[in-house]
C-alpha positions, -999 to +999 in steps of 0.1 A: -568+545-303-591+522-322-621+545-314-604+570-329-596+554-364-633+547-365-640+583-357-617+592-387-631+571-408-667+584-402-650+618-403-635+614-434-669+598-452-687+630-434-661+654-449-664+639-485-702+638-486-699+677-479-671+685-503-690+664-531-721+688-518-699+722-528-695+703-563-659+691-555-654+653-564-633+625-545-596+625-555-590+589-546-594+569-577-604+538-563-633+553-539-642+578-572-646+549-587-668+531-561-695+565-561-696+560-605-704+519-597-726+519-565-744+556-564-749+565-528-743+533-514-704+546-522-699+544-481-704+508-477-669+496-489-652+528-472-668+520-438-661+486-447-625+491-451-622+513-417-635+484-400-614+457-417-586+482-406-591+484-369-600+450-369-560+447-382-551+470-357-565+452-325-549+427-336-517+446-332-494+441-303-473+474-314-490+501-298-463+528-319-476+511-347-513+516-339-507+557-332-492+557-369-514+544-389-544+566-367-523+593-374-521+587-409-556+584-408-561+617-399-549+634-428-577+625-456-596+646-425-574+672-421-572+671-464-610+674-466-618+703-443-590+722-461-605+720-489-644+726-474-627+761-462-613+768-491-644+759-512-662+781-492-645+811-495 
């Protein structure tokens, strides 16, 4: 399961670099923010903070607790190809 939040999270910063290629932009303040202050190095604190997360998670002894939060890291994925199909179109 931690494999697979670190997929998502690579997902998720491959998702965004192609929506923000169609001329969409990031709807997350805080990581909008982060591309206006740091350019393309944007992806350093967002891989950053997928790793400070599973590190969180291995620490976890809750395994329910682990699926959850990979599961809620699935839907800025889900969220971003959505919107790449619908860009598209």
């Amino acid at each position: 399961m931690l494999l697979s939040c670190l997929l998502l999270g690579c997902a998720d910063l491959l998702t965004t670099n192609v929506i923000l290629d169609l001329g969409m932009s990031e709807l997350n303040p805080v990581m909008r923010l982060a591309q206006t202050w740091l350019g393309v190095w944007w992806l350093v604190p967002k891989l950053g903070l997928t790793l400070l997360l599973v590190g969180l998670l291995w620490r976890s002894k809750n395994v329910y607790n682990v699926a959850l939060v990979v599961a809620f890291c699935s839907t800025p994925v889900l969220n971003n190809l959505l919107l790449i199909v619908a860009g598209t179109n």
